[in-house]
PDB file of N, CA, C and O in Angstrom:
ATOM      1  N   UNK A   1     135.145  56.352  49.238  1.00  0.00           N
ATOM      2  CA  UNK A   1     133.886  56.964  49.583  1.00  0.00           C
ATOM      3  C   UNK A   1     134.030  57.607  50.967  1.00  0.00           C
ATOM      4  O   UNK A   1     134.169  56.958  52.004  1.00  0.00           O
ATOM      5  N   UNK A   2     133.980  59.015  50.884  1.00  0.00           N
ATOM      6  CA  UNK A   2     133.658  59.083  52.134  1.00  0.00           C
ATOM      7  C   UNK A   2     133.224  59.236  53.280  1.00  0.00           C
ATOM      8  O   UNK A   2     132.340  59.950  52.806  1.00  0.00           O
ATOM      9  N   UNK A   3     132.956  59.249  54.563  1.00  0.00           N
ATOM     10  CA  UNK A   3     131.791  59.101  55.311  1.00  0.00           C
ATOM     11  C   UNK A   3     131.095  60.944  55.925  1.00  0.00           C
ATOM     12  O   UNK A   3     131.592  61.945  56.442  1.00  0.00           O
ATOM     13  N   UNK A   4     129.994  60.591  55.547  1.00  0.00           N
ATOM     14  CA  UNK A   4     129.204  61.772  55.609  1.00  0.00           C
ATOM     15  C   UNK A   4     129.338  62.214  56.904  1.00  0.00           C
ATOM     16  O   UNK A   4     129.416  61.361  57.788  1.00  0.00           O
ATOM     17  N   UNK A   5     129.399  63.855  57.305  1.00  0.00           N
ATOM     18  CA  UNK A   5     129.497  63.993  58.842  1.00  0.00           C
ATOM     19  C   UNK A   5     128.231  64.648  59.042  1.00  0.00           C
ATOM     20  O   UNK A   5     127.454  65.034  58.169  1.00  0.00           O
ATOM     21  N   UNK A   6     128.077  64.754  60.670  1.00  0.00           N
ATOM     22  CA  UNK A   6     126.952  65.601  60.648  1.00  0.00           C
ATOM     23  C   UNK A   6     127.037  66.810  61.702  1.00  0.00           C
ATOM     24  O   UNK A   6     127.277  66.465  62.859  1.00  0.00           O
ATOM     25  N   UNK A   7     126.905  67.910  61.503  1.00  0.00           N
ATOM     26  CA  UNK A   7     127.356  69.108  62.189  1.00  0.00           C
ATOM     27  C   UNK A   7     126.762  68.848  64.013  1.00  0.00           C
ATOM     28  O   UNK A   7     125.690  68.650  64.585  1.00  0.00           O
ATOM     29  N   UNK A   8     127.651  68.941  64.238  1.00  0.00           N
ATOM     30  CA  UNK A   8     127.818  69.120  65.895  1.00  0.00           C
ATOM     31  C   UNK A   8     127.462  70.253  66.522  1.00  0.00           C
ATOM     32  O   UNK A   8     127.930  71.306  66.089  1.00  0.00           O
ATOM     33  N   UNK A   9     126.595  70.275  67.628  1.00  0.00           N
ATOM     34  CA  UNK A   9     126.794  71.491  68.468  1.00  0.00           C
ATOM     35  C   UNK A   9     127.386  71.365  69.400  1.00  0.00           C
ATOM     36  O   UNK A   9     126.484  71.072  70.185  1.00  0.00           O
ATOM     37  N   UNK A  10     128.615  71.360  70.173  1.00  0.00           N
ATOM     38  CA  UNK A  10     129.894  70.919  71.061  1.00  0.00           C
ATOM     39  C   UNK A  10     129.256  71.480  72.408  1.00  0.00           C
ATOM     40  O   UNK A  10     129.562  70.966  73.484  1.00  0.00           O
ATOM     41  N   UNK A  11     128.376  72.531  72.328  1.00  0.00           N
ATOM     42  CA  UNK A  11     128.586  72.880  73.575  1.00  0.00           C
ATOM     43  C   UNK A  11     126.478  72.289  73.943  1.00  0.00           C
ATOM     44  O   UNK A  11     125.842  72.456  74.984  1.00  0.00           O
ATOM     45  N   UNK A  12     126.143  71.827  73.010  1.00  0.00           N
ATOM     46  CA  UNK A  12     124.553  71.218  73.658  1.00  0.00           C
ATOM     47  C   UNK A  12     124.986  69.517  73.677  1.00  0.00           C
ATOM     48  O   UNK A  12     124.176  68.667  74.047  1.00  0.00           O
ATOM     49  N   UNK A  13     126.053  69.257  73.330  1.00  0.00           N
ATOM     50  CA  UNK A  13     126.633  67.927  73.711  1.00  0.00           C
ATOM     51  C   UNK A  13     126.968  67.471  75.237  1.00  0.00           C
ATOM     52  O   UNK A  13     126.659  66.573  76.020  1.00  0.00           O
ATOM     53  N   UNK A  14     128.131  69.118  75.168  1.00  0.00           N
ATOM     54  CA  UNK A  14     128.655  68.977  77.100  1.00  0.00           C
ATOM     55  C   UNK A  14     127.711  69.628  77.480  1.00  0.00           C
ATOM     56  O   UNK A  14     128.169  70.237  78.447  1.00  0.00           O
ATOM     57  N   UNK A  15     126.407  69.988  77.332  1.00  0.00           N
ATOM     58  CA  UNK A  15     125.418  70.271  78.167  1.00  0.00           C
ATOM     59  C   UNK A  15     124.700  68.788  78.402  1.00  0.00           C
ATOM     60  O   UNK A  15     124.113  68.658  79.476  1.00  0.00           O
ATOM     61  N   UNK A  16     124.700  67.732  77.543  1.00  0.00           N
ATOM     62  CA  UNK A  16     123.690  66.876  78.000  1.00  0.00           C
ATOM     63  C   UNK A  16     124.789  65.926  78.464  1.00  0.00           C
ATOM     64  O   UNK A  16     124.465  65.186  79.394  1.00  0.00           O
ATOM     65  N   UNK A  17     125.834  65.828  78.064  1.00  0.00           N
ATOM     66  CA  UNK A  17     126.858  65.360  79.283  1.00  0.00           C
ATOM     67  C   UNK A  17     126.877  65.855  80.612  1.00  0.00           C
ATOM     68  O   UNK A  17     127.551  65.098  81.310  1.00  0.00           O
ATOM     69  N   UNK A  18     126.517  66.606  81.112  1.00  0.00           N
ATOM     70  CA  UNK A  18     126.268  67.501  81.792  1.00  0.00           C
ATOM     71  C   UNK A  18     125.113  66.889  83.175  1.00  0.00           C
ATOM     72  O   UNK A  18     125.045  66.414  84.309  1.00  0.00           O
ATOM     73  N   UNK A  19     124.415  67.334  82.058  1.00  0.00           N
ATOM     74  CA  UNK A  19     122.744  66.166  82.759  1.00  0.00           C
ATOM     75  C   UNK A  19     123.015  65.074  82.909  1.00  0.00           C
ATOM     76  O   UNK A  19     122.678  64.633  84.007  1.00  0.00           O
ATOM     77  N   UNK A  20     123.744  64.068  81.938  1.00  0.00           N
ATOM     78  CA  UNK A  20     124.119  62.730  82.499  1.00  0.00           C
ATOM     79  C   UNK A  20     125.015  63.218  83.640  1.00  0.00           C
ATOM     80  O   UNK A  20     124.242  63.042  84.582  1.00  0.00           O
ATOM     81  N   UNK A  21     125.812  63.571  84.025  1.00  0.00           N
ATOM     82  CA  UNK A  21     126.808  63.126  84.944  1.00  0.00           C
ATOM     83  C   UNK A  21     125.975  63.626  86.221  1.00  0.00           C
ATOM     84  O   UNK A  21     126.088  62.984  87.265  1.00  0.00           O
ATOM     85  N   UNK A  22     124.839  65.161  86.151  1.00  0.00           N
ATOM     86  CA  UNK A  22     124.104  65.146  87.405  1.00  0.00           C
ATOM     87  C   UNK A  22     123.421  63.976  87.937  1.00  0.00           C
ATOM     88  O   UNK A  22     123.374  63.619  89.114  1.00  0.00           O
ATOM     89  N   UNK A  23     122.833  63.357  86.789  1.00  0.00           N
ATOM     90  CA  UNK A  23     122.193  62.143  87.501  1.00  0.00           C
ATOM     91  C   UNK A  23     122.612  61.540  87.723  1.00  0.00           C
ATOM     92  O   UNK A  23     122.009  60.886  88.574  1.00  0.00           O
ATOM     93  N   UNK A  24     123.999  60.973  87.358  1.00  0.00           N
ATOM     94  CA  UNK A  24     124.887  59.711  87.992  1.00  0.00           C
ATOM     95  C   UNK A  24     124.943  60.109  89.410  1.00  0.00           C
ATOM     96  O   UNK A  24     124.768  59.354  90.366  1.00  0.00           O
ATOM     97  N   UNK A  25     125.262  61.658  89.459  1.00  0.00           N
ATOM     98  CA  UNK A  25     125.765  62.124  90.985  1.00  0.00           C
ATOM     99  C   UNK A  25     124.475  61.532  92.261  1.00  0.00           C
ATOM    100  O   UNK A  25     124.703  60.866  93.271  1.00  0.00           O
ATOM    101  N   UNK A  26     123.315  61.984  91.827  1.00  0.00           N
ATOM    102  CA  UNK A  26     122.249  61.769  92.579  1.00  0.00           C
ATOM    103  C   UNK A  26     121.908  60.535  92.744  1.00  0.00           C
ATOM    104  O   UNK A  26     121.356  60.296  93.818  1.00  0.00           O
ATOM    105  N   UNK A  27     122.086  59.496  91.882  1.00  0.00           N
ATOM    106  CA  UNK A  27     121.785  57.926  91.628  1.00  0.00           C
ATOM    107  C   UNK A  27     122.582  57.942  92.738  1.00  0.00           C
ATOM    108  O   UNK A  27     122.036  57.863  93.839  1.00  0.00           O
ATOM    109  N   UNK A  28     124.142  58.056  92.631  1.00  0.00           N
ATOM    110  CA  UNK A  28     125.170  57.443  93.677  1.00  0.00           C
ATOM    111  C   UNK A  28     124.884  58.033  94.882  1.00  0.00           C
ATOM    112  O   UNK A  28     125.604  57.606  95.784  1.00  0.00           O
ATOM    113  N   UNK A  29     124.026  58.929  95.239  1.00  0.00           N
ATOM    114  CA  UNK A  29     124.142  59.619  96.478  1.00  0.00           C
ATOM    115  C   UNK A  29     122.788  58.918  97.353  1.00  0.00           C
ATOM    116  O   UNK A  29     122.503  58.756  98.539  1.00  0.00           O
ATOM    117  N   UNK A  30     122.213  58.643  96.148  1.00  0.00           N
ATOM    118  CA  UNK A  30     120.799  58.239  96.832  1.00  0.00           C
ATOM    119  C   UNK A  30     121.086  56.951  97.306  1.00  0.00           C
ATOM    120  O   UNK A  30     120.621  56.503  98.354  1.00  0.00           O
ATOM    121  N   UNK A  31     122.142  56.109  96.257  1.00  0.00           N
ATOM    122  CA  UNK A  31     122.027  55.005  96.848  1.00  0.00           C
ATOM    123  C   UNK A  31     123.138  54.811  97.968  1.00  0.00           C
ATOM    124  O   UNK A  31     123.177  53.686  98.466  1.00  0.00           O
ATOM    125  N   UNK A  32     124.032  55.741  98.425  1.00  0.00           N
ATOM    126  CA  UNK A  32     124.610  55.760  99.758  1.00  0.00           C
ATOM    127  C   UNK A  32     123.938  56.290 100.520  1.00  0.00           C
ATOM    128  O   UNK A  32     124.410  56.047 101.631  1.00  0.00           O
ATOM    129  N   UNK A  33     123.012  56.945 100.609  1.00  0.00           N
ATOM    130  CA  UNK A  33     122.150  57.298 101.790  1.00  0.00           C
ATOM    131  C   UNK A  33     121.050  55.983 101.584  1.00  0.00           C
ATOM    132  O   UNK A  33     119.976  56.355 102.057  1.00  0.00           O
ATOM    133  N   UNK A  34     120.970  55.012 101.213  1.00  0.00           N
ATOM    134  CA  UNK A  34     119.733  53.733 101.428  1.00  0.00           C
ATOM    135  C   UNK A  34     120.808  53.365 102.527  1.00  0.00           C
ATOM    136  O   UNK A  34     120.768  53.444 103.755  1.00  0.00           O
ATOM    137  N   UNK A  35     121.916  52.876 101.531  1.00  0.00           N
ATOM    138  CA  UNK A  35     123.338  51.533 102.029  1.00  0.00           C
ATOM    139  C   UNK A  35     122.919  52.262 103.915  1.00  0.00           C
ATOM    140  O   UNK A  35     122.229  51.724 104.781  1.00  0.00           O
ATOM    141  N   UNK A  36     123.720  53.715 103.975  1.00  0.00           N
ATOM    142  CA  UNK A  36     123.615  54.493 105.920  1.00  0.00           C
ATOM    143  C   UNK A  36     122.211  54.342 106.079  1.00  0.00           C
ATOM    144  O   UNK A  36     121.837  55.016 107.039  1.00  0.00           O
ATOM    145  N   UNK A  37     121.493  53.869 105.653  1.00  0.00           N
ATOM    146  CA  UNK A  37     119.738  54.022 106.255  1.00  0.00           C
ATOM    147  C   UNK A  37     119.698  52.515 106.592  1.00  0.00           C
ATOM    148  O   UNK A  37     119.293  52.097 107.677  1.00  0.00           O
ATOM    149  N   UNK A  38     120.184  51.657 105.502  1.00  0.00           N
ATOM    150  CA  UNK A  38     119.867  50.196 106.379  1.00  0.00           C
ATOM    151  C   UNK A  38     120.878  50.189 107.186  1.00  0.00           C
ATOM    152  O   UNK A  38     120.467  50.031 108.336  1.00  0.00           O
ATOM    153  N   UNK A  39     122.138  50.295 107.128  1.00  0.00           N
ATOM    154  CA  UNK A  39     123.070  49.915 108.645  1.00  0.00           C
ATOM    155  C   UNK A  39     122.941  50.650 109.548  1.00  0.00           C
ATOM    156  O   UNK A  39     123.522  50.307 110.577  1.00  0.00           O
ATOM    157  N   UNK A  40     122.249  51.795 109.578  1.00  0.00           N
ATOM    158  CA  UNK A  40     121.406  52.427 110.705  1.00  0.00           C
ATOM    159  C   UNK A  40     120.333  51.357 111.570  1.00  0.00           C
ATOM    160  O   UNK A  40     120.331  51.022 112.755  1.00  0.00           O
ATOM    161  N   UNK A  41     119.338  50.950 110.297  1.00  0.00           N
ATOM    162  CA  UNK A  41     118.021  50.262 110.955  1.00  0.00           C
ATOM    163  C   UNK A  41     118.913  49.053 111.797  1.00  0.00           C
ATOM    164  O   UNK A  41     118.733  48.886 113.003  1.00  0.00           O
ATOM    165  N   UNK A  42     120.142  48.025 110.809  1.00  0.00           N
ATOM    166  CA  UNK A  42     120.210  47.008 111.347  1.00  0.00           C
ATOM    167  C   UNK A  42     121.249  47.325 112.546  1.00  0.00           C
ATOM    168  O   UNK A  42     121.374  46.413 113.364  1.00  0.00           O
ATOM    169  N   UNK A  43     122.119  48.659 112.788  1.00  0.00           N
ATOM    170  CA  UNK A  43     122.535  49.031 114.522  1.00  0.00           C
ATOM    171  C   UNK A  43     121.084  48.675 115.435  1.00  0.00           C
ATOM    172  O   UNK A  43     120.991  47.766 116.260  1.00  0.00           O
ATOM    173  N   UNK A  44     120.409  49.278 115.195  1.00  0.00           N
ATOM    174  CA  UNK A  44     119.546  49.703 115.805  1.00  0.00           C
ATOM    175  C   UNK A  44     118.480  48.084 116.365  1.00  0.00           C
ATOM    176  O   UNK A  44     118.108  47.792 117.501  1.00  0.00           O
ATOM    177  N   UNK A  45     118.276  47.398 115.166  1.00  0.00           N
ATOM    178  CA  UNK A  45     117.735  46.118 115.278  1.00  0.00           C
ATOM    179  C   UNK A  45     117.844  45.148 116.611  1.00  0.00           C
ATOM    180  O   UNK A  45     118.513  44.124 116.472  1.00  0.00           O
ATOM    181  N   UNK A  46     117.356  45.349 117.634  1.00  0.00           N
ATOM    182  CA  UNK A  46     117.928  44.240 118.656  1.00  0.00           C
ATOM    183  C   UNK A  46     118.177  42.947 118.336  1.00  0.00           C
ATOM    184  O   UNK A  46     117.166  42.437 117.854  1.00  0.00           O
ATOM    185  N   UNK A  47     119.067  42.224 118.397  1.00  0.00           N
ATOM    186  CA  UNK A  47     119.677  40.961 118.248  1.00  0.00           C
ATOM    187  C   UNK A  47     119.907  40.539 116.692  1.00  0.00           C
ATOM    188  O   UNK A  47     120.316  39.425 116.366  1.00  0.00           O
ATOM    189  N   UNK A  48     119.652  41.369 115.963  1.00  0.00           N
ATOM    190  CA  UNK A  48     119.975  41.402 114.386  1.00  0.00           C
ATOM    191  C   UNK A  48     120.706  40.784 113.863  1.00  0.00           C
ATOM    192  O   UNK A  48     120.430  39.863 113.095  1.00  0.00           O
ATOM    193  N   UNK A  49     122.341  41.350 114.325  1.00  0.00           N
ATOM    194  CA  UNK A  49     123.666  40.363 114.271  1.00  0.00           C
ATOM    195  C   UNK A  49     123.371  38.491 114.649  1.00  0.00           C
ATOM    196  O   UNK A  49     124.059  37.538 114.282  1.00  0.00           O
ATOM    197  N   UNK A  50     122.587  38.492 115.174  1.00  0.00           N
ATOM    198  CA  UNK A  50     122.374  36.510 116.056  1.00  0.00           C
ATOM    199  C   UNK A  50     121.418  36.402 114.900  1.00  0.00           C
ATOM    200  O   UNK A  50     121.300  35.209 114.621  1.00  0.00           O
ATOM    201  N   UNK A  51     120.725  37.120 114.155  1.00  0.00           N
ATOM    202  CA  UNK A  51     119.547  36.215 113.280  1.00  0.00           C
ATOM    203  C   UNK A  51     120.458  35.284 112.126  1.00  0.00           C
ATOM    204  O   UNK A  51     121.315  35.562 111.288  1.00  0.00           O
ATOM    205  N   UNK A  52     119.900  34.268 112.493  1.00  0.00           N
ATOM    206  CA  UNK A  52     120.460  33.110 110.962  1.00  0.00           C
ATOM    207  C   UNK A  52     121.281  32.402 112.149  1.00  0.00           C
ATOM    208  O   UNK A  52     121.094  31.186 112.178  1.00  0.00           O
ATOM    209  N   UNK A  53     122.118  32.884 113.099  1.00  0.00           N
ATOM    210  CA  UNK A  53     123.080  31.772 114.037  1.00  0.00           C
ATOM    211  C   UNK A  53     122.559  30.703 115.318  1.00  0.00           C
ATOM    212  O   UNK A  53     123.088  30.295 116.352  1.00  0.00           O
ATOM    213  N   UNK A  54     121.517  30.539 114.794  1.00  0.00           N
ATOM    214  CA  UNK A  54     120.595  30.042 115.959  1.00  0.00           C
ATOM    215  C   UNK A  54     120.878  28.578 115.156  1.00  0.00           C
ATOM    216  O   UNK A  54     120.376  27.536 115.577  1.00  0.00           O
TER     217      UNK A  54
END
């Protein structure tokens, strides 16, 4: 028996591959600009590094 196919459009495929991989890009970018936004705040934090060693 064999298995039924179903017609492809190759190129609205690598278009929505496409869109996935933009948003991966922006996910990862956004979340390296949080990661430099908090080790910014905690440079910046006076005595930050000593909290918890008390």
């Amino acid at each position: 028996m064999a298995t039924p196919t179903l017609p492809v459009d190759a190129g609205a495929v690598l278009a929505d591959l496409q869109q996935q991989l933009d948003e991966l890009r922006r996910t990862v970018t956004a979340q390296q600009d949080t990661i430099d936004q908090l080790v910014a705040a905690q440079r910046r934090a006076p005595g930050a590094r000593d909290f918890g060693r008390r």
